[in-house]
N, C-alpha and C positions, 0 to 999 in steps of 0.2 A: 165692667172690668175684664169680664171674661172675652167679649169682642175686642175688646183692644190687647189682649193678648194675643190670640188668635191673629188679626189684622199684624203687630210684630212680628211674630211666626213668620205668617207667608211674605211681608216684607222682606226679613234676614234669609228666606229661603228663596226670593225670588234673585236678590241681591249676591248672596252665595251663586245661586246658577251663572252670575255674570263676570262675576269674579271670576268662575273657572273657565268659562269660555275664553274671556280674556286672556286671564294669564295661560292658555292653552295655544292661542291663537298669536299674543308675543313670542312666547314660550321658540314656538316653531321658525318666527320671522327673525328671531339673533341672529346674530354674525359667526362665521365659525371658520377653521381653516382649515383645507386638507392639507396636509404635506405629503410627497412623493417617498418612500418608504424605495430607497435606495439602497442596489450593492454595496463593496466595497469600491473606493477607484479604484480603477486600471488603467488601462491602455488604450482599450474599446470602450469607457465613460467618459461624456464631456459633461456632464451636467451635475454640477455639485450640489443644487438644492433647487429643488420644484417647489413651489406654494400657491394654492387658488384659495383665493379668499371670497366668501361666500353672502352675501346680506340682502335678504329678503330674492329679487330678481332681477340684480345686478352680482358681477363678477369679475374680481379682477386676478390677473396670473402673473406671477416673479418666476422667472426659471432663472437661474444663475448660471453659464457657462465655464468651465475652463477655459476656452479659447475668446471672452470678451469680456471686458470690464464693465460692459454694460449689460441690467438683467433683459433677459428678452420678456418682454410685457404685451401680446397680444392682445385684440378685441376678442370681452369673453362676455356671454349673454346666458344667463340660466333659462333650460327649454324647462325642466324638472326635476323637484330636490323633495324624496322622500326618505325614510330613513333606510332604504333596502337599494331605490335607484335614483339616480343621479346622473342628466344630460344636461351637458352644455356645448355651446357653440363657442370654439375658442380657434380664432384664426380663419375663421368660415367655414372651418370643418367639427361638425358636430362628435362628441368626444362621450359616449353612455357608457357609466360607472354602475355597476351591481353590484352588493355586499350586505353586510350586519356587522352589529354592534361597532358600530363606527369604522368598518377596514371596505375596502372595495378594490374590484378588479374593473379596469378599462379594458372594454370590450371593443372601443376603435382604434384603431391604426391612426396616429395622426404624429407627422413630422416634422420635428425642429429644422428652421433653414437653415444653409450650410452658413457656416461663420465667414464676414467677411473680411476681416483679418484674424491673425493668430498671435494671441498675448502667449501660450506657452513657451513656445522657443525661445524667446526671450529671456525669459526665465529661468531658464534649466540651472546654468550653470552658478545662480545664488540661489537657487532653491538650496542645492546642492549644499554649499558654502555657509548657507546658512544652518541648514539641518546637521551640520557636522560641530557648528559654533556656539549652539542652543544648547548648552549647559548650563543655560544663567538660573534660569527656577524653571520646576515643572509647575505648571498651572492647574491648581487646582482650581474643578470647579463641578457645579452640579448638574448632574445628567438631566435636559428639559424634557425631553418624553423620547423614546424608543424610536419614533418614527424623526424626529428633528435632527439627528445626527448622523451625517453617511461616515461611510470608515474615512479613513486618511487616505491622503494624499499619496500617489505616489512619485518620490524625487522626478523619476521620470517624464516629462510630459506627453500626455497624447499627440497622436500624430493626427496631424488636419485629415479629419474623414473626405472618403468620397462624395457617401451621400447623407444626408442629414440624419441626426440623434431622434432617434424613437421616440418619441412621447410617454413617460414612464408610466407602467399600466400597475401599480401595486399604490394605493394612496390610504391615510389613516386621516381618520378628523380629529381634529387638535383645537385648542382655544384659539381665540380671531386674537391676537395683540393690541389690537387698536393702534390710538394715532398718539404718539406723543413728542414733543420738542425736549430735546435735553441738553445741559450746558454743563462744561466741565466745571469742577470747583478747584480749588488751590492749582494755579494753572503752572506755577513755577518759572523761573527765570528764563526756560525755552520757547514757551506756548506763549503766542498772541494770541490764540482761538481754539474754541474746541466745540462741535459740537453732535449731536446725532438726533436725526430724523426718522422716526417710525410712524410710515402710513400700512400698515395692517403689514403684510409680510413682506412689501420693500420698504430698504431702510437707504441711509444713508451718513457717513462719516465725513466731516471736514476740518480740519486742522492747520491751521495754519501756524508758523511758526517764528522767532523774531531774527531768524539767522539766513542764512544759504541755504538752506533744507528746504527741496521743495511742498507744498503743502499737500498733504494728502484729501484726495477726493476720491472717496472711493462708496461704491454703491454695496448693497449683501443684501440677503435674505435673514429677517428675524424673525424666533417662536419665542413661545412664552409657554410659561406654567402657573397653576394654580396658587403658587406664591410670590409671584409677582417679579418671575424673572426672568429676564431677557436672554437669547442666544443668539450673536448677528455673526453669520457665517461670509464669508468674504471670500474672493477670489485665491486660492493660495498663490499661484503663477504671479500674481500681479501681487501679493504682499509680499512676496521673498523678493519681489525685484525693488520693491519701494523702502518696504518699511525692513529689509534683510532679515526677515524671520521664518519659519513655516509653520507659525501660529494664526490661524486663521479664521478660529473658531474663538471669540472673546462673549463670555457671561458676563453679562449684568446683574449681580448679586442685589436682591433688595435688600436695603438696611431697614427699611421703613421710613415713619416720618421723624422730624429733626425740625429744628429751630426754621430754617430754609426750606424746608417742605421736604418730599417722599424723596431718598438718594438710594443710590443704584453706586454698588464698588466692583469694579471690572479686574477681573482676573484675565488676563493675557495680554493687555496690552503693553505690561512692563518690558516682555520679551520683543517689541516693536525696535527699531535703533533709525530714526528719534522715536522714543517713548512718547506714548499719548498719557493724560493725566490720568488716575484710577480713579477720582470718586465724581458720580455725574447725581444732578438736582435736574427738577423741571427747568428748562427756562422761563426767566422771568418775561411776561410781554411789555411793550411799552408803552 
């Protein structure tokens, strides 16, 4: 009795040392996101929201521009991901991050190419029109983390740089979002479609709708927080031109789950003109 105790012992203790390896050794290979820990805009910012998402020794990068509707998404390759330093190869140009407790400073110099058109100008004057008309609700919503939100817009737009946007050297790590498909519910007498796509921090909005209104396609950068809720930050220039608002920034509020599964009710999209539906569910596949 007493070797078959013993033999248990170093069983559950050999088994114990594996466990910890293990979950030591997953532990480090999760997915994680840094976000860009941005000024306020100005004049001299085009970049409304940086995100490199991280998972095992692949890497992929969302920077969202002012001046394009499309996020610029470089080839990004992780050299090495400790908890103090952090190299990657993003663009062909290798980019070493040093820090603690999840903050880091980039230590290379690496630059965004010069935009090849410019969505601000366009925009001015309903940014304008719009931020003057935006007394319908203030949106309330909840702050996602400190680092996922740069200040506001300014009506103004940037003026097309000379030379290309700094690669922003201040970045915080943040939860990875993951991937998820969502479908709008109660779509209303306007919506034929609604939907949003999160693959880690690029997202994407489509809408279509049953009238004249052209349908929105629009790309953003999404974070998340610890309660399961979303923030997809959007081009402003190009939502005040579209959707006539300078709400730009819409939360995905988790309700939980429901009869339909885990629903998500979005705070800002009311202030859109056309309106996008507020309450979104997984989609269903077929």
């Amino acid at each position: 009795m007493r070797k078959f105790t013993l033999r248990w012992v170093a069983v559950c203790g050999a088994l114990g040392a594996l466990l910890l390896v293990y979950g030591c050794s997953s532990s480090s290979s999760k997915s994680y996101t840094l976000l860009a820990k941005l000024p306020a805009m100005s004049q001299q910012q085009r970049i409304v929201m940086a995100a490199i998402d991280v998972s095992g020794s692949t890497c992929t990068v969302s920077i969202l521009t002012m001046d394009s509707g499309t996020l610029w998404s470089p080839d990004c390759t992780v050299n090495q991901d400790s908890a103090t330093h952090k190299s990657f190869t993003i663009g062909g140009q290798q980019v070493d991050m040093d820090g603690a407790t999840g903050s880091f400073t980039a230590k290379t110099v690496l630059t965004l190419p010069l935009p090849a058109t410019t969505a601000a100008p366009a925009a001015t004057a309903t940014l304008a029109a719009a931020s003057q008309g935006a007394g319908k609700a203030a949106v309330k919503s909840k702050a996602v983390a400190s680092v996922s939100a740069p200040g506001a817009a300014s009506a103004t737009p940037a003026a097309p740089p000379a030379t290309g946007q700094p690669f922003p050297d201040q970045w915080g790590q943040a939860l990875y979002p993951g991937h998820w498909k969502l479908a709008a519910q109660n779509l209303g007498y306007l919506v034929a479609s609604a939907n949003i796509g999160i693959n880690g921090s690029a997202c994407e909005l489509h809408v279509v709708f049953k009238v004249r209104y052209p349908p929105y396609n629009l790309q953003c950068v999404a974070t998340t927080d610890p309660q399961g809720n979303f923030t997809l930050i959007f081009n402003p220039f190009i939502v005040a031109k579209q959707a006539l608002s300078p709400t730009n920034q819409i939360v995905l509020a988790s309700e939980g789950q429901s009869i339909s599964g885990l629903v998500w009710d979005s705070h800002g999209f009311d202030a859109w003109n056309p309106a996008v539906p507020p309450s979104w569910r997984i989609a269903k596949t077929k």
